[in-house]
gemmi code that builds the backbone of each chain (N, CA, C; Angstrom):
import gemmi

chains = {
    "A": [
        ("UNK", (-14.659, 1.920, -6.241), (-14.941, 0.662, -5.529), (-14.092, -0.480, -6.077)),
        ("UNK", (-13.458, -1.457, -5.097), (-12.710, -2.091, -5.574), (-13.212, -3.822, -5.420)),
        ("UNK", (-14.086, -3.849, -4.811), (-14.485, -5.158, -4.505), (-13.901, -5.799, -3.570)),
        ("UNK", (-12.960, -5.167, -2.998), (-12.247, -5.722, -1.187), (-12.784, -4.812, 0.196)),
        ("UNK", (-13.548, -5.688, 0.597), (-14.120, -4.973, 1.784), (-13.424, -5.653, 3.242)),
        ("UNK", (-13.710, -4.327, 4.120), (-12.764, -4.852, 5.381), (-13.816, -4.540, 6.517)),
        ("UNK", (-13.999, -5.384, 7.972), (-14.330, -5.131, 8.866), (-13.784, -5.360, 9.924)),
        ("UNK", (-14.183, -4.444, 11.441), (-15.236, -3.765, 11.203), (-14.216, -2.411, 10.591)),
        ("UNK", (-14.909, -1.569, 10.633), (-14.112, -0.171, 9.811), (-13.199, 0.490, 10.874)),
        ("UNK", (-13.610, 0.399, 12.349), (-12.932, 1.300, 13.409), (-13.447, 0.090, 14.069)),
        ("UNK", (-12.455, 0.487, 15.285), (-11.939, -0.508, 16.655), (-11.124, -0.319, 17.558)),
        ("UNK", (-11.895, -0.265, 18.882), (-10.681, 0.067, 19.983), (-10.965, -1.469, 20.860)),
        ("UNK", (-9.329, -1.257, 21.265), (-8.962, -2.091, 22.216), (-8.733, -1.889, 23.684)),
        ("UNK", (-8.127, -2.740, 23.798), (-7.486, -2.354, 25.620), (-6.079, -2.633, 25.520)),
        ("UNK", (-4.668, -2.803, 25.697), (-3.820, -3.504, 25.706), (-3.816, -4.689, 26.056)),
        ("UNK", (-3.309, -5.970, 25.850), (-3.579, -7.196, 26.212), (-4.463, -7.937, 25.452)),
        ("UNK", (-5.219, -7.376, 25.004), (-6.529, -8.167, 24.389), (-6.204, -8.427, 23.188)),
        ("UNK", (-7.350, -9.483, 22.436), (-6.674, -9.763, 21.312), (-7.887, -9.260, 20.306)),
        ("UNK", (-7.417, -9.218, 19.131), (-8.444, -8.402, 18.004), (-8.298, -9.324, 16.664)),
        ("UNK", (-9.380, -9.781, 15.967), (-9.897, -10.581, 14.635), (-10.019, -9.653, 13.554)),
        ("UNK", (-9.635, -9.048, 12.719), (-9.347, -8.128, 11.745), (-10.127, -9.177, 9.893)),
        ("UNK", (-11.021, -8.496, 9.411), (-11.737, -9.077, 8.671), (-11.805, -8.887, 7.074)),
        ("UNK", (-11.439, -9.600, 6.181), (-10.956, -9.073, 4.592), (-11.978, -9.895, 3.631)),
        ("UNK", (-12.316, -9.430, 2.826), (-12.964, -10.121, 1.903), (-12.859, -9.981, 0.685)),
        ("UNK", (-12.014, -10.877, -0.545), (-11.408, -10.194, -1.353), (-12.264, -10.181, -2.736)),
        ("UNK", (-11.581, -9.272, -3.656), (-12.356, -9.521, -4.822), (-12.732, -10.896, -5.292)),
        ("UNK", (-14.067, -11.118, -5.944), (-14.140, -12.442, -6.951), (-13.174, -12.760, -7.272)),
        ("UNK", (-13.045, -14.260, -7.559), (-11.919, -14.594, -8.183), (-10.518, -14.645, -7.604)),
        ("UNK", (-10.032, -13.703, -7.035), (-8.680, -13.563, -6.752), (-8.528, -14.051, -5.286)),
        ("UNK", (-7.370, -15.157, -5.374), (-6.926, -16.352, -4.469), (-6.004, -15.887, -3.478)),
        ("UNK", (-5.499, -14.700, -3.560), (-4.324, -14.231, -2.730), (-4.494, -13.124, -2.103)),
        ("UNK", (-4.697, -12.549, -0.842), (-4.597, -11.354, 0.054), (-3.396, -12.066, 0.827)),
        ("UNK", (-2.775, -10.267, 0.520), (-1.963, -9.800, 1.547), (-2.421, -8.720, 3.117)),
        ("UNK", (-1.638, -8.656, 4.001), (-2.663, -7.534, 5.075), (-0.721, -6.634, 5.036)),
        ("UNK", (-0.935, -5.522, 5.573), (-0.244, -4.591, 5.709), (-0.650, -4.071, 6.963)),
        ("UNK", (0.146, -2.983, 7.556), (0.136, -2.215, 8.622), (0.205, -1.015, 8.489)),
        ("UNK", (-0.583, 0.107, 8.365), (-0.070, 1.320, 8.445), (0.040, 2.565, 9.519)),
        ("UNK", (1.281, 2.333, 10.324), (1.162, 3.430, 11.474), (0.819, 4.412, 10.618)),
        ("UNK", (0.538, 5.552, 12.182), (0.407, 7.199, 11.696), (1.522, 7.606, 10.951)),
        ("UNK", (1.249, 8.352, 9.883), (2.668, 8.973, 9.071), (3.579, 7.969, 8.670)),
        ("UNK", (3.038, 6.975, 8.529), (4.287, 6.104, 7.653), (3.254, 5.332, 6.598)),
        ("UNK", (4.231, 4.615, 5.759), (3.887, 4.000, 4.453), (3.516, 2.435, 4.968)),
        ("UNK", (2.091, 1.668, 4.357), (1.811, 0.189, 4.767), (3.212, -0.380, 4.832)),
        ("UNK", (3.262, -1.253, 6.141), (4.463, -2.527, 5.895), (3.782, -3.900, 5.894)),
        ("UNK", (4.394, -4.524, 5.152), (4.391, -5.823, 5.142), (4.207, -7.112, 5.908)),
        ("UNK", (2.779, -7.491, 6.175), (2.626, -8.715, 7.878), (2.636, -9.678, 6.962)),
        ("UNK", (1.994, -10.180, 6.389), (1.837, -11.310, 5.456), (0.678, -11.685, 4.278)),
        ("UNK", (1.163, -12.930, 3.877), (0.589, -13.118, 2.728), (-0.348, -14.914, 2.262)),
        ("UNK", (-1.376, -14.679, 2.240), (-1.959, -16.167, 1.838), (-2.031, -16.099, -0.004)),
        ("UNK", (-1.698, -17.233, 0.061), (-2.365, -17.823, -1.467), (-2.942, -19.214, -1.311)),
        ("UNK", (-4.071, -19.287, -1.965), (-4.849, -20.660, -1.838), (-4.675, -21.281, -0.469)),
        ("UNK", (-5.750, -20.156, 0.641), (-5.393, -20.889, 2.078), (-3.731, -20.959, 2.696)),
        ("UNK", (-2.878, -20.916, 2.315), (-1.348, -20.973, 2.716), (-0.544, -20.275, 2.771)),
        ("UNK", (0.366, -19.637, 4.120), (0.509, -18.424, 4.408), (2.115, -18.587, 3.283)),
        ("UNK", (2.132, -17.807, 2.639), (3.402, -17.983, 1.937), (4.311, -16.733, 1.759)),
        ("UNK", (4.153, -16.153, 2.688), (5.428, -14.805, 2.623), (4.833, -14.347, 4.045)),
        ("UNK", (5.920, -13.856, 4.784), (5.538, -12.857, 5.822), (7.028, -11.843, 6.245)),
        ("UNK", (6.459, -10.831, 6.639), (7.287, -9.629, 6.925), (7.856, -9.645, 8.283)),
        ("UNK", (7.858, -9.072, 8.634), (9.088, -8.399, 10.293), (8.334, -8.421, 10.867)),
        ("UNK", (7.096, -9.179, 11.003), (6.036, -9.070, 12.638), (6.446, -10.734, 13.425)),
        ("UNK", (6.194, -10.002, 14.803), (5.979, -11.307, 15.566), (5.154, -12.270, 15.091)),
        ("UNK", (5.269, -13.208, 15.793), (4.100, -14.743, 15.692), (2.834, -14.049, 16.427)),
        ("UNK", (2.705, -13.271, 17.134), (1.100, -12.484, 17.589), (0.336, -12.212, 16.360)),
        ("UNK", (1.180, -11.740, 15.647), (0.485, -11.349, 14.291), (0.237, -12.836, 13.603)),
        ("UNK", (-1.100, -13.604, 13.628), (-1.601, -14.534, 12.556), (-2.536, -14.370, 11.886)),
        ("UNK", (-2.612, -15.152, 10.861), (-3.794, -14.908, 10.009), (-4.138, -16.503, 9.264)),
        ("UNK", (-5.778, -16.561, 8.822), (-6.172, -17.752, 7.963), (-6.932, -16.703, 6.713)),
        ("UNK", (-6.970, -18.095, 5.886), (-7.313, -17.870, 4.647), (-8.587, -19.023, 4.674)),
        ("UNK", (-9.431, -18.623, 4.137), (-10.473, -19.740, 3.771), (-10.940, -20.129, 2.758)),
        ("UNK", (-11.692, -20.915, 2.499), (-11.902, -21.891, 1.068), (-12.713, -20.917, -0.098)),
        ("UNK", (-13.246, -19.684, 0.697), (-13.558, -18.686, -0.616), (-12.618, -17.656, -0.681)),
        ("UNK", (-11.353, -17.428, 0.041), (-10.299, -16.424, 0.101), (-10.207, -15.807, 0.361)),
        ("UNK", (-11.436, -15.248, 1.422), (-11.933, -14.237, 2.922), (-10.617, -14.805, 3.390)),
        ("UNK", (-10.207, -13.478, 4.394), (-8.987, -13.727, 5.125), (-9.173, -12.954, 6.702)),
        ("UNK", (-8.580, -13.513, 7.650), (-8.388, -13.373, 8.791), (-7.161, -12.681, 9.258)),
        ("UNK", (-7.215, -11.499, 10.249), (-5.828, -11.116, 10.458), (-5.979, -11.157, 12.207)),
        ("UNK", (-5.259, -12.286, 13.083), (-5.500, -11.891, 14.453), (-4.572, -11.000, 14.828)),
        ("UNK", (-4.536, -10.566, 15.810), (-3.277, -10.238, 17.211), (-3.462, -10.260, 18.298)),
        ("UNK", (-3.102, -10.771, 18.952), (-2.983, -11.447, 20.277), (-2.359, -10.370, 21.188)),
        ("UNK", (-2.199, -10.379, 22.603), (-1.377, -9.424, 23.558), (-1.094, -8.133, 22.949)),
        ("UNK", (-2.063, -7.518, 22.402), (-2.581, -6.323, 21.921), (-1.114, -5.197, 22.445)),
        ("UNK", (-0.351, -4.378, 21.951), (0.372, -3.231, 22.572), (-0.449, -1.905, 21.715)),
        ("UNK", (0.316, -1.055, 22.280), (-0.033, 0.320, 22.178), (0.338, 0.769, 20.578)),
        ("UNK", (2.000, -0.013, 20.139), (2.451, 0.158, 19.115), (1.651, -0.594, 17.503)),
        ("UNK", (0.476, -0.968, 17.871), (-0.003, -1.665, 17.445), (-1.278, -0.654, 16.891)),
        ("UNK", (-1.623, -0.177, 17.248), (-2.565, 1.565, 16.516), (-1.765, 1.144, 15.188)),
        ("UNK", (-2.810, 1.404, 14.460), (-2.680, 1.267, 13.088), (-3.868, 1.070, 12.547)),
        ("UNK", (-3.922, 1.725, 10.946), (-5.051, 1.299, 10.278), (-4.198, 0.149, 8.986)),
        ("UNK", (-5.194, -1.026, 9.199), (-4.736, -2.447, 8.719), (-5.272, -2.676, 7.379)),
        ("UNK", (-4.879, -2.686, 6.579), (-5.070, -2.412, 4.874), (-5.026, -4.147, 4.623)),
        ("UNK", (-6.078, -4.458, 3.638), (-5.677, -5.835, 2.745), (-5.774, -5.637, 1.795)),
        ("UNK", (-5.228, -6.583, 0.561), (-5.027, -6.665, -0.849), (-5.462, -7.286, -1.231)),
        ("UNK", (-5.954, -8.097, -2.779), (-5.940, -9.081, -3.102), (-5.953, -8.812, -4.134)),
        ("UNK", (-5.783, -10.565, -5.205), (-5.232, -10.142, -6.119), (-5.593, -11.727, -6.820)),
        ("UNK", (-5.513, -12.459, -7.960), (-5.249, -13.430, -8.167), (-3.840, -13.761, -9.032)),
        ("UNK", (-3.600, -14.751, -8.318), (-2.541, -15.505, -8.576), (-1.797, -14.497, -8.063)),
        ("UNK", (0.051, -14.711, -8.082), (0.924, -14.477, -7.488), (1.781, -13.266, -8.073)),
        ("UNK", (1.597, -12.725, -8.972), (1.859, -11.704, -9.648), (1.378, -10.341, -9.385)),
        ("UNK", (1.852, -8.832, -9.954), (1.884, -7.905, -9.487), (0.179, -7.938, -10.319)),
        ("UNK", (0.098, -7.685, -11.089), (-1.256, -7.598, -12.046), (-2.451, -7.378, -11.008)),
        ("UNK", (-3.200, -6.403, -11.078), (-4.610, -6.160, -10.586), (-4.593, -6.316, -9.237)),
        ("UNK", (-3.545, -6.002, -8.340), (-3.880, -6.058, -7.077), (-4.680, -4.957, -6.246)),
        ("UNK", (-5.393, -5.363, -5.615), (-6.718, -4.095, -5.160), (-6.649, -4.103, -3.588)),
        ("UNK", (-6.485, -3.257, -3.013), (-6.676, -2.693, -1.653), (-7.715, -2.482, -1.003)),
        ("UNK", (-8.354, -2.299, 0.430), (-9.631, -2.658, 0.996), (-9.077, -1.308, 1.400)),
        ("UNK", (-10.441, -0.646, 2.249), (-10.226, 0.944, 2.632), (-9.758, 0.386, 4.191)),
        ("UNK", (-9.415, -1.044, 4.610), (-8.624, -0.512, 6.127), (-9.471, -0.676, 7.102)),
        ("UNK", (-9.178, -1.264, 8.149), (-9.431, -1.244, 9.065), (-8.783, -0.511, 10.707)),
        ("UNK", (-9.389, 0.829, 10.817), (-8.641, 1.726, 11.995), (-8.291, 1.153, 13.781)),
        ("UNK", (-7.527, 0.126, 13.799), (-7.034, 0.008, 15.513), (-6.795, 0.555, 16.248)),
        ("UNK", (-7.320, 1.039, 17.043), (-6.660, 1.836, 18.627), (-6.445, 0.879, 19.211)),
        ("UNK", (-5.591, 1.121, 20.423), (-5.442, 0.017, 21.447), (-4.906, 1.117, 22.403)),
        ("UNK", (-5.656, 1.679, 23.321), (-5.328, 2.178, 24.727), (-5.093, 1.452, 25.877)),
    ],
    "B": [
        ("UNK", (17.731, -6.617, 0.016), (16.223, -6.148, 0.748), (16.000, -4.590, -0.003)),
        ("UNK", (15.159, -4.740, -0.373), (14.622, -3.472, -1.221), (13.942, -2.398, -0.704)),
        ("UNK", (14.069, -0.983, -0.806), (13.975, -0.182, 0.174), (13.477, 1.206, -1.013)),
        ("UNK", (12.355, 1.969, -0.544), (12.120, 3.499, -1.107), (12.088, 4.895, -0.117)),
        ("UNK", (12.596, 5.449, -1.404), (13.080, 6.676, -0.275), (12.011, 7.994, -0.640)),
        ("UNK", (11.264, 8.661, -0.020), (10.623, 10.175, -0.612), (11.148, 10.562, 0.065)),
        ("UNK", (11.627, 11.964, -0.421), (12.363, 12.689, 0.253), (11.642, 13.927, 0.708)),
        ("UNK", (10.279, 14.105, -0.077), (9.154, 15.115, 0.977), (8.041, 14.821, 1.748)),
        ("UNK", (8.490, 15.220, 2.579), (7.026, 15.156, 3.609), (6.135, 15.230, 3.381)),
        ("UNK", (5.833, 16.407, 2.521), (4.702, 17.203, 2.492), (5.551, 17.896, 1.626)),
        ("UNK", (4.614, 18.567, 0.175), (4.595, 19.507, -0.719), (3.473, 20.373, -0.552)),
        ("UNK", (3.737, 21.266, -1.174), (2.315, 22.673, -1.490), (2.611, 23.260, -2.811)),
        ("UNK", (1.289, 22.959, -3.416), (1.619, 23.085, -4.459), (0.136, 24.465, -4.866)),
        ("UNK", (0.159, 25.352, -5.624), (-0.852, 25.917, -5.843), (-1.850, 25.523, -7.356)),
        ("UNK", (-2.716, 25.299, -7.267), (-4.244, 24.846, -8.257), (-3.735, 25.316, -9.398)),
        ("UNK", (-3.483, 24.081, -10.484), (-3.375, 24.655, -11.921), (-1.531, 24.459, -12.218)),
        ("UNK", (-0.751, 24.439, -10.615), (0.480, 24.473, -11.155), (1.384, 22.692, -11.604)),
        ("UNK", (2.094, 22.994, -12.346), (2.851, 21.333, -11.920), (3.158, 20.571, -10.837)),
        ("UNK", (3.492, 19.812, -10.709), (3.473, 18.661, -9.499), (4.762, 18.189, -9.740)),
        ("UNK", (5.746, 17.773, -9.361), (6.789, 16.605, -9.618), (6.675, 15.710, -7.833)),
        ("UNK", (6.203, 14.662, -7.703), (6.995, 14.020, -6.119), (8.205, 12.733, -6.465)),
        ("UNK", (9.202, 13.224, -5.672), (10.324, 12.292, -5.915), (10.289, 10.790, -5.009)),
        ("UNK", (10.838, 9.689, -6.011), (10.961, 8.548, -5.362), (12.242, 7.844, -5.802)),
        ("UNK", (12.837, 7.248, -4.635), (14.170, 6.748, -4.735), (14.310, 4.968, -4.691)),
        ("UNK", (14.732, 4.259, -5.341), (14.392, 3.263, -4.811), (16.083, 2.324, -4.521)),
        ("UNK", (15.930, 1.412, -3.884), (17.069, 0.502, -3.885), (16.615, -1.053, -3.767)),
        ("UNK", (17.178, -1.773, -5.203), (17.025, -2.854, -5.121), (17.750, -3.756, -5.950)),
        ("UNK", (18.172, -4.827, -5.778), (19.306, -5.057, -6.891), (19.177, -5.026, -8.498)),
        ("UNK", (17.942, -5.442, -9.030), (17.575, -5.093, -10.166), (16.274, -4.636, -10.640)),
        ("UNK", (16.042, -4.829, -12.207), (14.975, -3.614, -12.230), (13.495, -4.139, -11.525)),
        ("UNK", (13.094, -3.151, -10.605), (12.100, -3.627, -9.954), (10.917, -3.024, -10.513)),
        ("UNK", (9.477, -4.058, -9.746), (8.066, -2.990, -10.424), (8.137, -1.879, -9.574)),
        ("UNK", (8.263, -1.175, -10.179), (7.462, 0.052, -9.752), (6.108, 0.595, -9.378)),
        ("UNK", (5.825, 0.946, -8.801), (4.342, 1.612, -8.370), (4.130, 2.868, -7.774)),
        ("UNK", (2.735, 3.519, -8.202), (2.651, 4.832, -7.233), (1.292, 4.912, -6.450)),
        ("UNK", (0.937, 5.051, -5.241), (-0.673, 5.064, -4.860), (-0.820, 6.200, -4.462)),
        ("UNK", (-2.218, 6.624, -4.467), (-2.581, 7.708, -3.854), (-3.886, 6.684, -2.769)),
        ("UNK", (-3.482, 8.076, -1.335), (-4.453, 7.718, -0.418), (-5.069, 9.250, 0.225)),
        ("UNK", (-6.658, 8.919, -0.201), (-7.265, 10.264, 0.546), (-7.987, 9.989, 2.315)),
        ("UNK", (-7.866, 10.811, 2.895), (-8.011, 11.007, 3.856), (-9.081, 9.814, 4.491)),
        ("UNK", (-8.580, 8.710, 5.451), (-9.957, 7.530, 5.870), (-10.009, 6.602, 4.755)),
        ("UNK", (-9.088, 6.383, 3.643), (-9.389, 5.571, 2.729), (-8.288, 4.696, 2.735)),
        ("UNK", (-8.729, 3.545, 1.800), (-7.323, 2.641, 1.347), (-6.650, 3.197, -0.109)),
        ("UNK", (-6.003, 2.454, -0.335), (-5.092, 3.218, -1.427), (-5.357, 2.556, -3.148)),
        ("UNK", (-5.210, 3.598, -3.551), (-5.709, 3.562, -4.985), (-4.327, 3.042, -5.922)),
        ("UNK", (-4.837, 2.532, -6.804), (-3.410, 2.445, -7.599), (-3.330, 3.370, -8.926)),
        ("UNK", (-2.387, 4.985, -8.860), (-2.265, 5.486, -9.576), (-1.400, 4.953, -11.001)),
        ("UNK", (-0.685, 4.136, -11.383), (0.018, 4.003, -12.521), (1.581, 2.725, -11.843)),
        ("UNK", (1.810, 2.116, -12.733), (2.758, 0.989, -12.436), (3.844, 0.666, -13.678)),
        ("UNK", (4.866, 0.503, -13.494), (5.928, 0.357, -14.599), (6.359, -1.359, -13.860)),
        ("UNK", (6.663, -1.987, -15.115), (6.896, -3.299, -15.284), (7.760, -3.663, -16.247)),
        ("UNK", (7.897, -3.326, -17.005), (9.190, -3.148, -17.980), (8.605, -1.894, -19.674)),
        ("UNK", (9.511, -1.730, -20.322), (9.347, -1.441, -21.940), (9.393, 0.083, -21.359)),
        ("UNK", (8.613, 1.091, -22.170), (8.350, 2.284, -22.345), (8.665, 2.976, -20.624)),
        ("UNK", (9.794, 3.468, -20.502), (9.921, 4.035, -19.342), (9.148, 5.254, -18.632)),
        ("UNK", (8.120, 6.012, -19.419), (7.064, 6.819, -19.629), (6.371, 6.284, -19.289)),
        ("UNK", (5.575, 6.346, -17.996), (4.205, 5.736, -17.986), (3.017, 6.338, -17.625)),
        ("UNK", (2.116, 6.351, -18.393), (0.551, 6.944, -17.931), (-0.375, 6.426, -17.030)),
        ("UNK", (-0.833, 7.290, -15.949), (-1.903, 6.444, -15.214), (-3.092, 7.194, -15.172)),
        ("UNK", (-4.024, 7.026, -14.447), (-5.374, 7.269, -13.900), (-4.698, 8.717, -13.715)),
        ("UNK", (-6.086, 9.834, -13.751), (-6.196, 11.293, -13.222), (-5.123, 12.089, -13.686)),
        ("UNK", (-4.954, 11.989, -15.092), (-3.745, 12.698, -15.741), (-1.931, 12.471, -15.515)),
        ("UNK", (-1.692, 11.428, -14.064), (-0.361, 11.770, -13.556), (0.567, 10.586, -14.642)),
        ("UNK", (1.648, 10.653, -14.995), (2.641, 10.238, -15.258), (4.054, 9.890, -14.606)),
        ("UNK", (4.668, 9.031, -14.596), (5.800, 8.381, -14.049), (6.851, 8.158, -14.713)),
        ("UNK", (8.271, 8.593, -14.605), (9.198, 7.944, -15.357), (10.500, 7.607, -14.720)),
        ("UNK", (10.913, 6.315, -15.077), (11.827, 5.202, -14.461), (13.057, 5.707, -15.398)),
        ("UNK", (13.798, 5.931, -14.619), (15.557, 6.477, -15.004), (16.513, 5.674, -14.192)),
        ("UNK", (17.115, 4.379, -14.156), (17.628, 3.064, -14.347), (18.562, 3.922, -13.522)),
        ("UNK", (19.128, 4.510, -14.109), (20.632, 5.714, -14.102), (20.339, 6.133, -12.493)),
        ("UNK", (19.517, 6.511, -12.018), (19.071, 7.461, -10.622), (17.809, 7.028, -9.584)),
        ("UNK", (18.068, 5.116, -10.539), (17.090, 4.517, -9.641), (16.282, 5.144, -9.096)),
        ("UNK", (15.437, 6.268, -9.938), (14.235, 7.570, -9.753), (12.945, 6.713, -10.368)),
        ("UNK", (11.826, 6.945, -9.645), (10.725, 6.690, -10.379), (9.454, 8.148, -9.859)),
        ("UNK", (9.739, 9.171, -10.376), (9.161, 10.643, -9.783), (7.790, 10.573, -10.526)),
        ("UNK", (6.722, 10.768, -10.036), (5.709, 11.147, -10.175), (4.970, 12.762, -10.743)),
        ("UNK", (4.688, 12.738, -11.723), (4.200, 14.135, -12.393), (3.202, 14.446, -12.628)),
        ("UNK", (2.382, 15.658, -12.742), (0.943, 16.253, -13.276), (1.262, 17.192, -13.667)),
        ("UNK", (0.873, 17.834, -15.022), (0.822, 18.964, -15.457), (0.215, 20.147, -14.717)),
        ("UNK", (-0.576, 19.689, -14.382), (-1.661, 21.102, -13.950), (-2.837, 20.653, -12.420)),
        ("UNK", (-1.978, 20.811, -10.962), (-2.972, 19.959, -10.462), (-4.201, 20.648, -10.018)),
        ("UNK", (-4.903, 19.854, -9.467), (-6.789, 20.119, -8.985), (-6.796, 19.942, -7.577)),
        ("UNK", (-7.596, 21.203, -6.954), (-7.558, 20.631, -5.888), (-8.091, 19.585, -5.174)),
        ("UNK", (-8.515, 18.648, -6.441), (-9.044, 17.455, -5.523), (-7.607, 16.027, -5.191)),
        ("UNK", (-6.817, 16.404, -5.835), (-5.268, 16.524, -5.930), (-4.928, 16.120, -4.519)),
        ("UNK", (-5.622, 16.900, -3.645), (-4.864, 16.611, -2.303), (-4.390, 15.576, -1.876)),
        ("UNK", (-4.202, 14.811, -1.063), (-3.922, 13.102, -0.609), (-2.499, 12.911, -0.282)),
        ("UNK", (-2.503, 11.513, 0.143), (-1.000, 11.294, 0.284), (-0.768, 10.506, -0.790)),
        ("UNK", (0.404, 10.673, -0.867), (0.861, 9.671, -2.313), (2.107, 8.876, -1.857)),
        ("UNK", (1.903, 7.902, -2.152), (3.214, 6.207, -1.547), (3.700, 5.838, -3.241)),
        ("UNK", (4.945, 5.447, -3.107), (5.959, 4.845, -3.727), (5.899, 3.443, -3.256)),
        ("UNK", (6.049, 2.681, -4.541), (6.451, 1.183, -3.693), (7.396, 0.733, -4.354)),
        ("UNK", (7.762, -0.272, -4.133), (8.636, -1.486, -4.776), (8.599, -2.725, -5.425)),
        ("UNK", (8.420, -3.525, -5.679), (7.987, -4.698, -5.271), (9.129, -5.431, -6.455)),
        ("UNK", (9.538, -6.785, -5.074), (10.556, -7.768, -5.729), (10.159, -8.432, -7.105)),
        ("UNK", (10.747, -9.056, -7.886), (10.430, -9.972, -9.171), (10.723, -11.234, -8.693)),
        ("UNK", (11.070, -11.578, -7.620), (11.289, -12.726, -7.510), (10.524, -12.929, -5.802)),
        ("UNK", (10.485, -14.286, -5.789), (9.226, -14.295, -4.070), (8.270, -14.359, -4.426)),
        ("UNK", (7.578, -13.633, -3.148), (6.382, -13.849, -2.547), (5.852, -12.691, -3.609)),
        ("UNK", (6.290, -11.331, -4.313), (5.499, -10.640, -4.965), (5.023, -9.784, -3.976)),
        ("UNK", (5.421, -8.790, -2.501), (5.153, -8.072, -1.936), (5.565, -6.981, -2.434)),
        ("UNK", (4.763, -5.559, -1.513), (5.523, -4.663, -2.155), (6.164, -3.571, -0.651)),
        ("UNK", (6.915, -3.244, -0.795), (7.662, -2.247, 0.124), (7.476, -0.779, -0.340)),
        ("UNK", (7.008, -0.248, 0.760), (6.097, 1.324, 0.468), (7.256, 2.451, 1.303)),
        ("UNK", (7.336, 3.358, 0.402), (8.289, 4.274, 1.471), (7.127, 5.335, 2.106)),
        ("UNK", (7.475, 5.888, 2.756), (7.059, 6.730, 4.047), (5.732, 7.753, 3.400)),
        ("UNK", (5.986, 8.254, 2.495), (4.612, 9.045, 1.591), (5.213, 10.002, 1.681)),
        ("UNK", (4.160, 11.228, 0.826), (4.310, 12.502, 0.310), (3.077, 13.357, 0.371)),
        ("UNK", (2.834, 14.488, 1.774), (1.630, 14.720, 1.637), (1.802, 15.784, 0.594)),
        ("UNK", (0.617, 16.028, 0.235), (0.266, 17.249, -0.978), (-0.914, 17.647, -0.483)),
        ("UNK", (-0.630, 19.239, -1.037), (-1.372, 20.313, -0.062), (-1.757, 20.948, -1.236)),
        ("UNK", (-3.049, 21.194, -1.726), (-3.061, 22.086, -2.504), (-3.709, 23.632, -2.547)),
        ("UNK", (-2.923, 24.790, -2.894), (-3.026, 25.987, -2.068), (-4.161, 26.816, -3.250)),
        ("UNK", (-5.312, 27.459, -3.132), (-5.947, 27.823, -4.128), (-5.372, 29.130, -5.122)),
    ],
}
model = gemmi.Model(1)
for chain_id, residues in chains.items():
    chain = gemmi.Chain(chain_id)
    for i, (resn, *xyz) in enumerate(residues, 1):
        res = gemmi.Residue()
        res.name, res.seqid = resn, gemmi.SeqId(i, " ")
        for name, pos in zip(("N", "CA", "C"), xyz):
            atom = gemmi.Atom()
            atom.name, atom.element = name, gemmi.Element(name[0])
            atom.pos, atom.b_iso = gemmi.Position(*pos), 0.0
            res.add_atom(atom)
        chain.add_residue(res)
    model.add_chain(chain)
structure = gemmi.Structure()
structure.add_model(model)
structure.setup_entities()
């Protein structure tokens, strides 16, 4: 157990629609990242909050947003939902900005038919 | 832009025997290293991490790692695996400078045969 929980655990969509993706990070630690992991490939990189402020993001569109809030629960939306978008959605967290103790949530599974 | 390479899909390995999974990395200098394991419906664990000093490194569940500068290799080892062993196992990267993300190559399933 890592102390990062994600909801809900599974989720289907429709295409088009948009989906709220839910992180809650360990005590203490100010910074989640969210990742993407298609089938058969390794998490990539959507982005990153520290203290509320998105401060790194990867190769996704602007569909892909996210907030951070004043206890460091984090939000992952997407908007105009595609097909390529199936994925189970992993968060991190961690405090402060360094590699040290970063912990992973078990994921959240997307379909989108 | 920093990038990892596994070069197996999938291994099979039989109960009790050694393990080696290979990881390649490219990045301009020495980067952290990392290895995760993920079992089936789960998020990912963090097996063992190199950051600088002792290029030998020990992690969780017996496995070991060692960073060879020379072959920008960071291969993953077990003496003797279990079949609870199974899982996928990810390589990462992650910059020293930035945001502190990490870049995961593609994984390595492991099969273990009794």
């Amino acid at each position: 157990e890592t102390g990062v929980t994600q909801s809900p655990t599974h989720l289907i969509k429709t295409r088009g629609q948009q989906v709220t993706l839910r992180c809650s990070s360990q005590s203490g630690h100010n910074t989640v990242s969210w990742y993407q992991q298609a089938l058969g490939q390794g998490p990539q990189f959507i982005f990153q909050y520290y203290r509320e402020e998105e401060n790194g993001r990867g190769n996704f569109p602007p569909r892909f947003s996210g907030l951070q809030f004043p206890n460091y629960s984090s939000e992952l939306n997407v908007n105009a939902l595609e097909l390529d978008d199936s994925a189970l959605y992993l968060c991190a967290s961690r405090a402060g900005q360094g590699f040290d103790e970063q912990y992973f949530g078990p994921g959240t599974r997307l379909t989108v038919t | 832009a920093q990038s990892v390479t596994q070069p197996d899909i999938h291994i099979t390995v039989s109960e009790g025997a050694s393990l080696e999974l290979r990881c390649n990395y490219s990045y301009g200098a020495t980067p952290y290293l990392f290895w995760y394991v993920q079992s089936p419906g789960q998020g990912l664990q963090l097996l063992l991490k190199y950051f600088s000093g002792d290029t030998l490194v020990q992690g969780i569940k017996g496995f070991e790692a060692e960073f060879k500068r020379s072959q920008s290799s960071f291969n993953l080892r077990k003496p003797s695996v279990h079949w609870s062993d199974a899982a996928e196992y990810f390589c990462a990267v992650g910059a020293r400078s930035g945001y502190s993300t990490l870049t995961f190559g593609k994984g390595t399933m492991l099969l273990v045969s009794p």
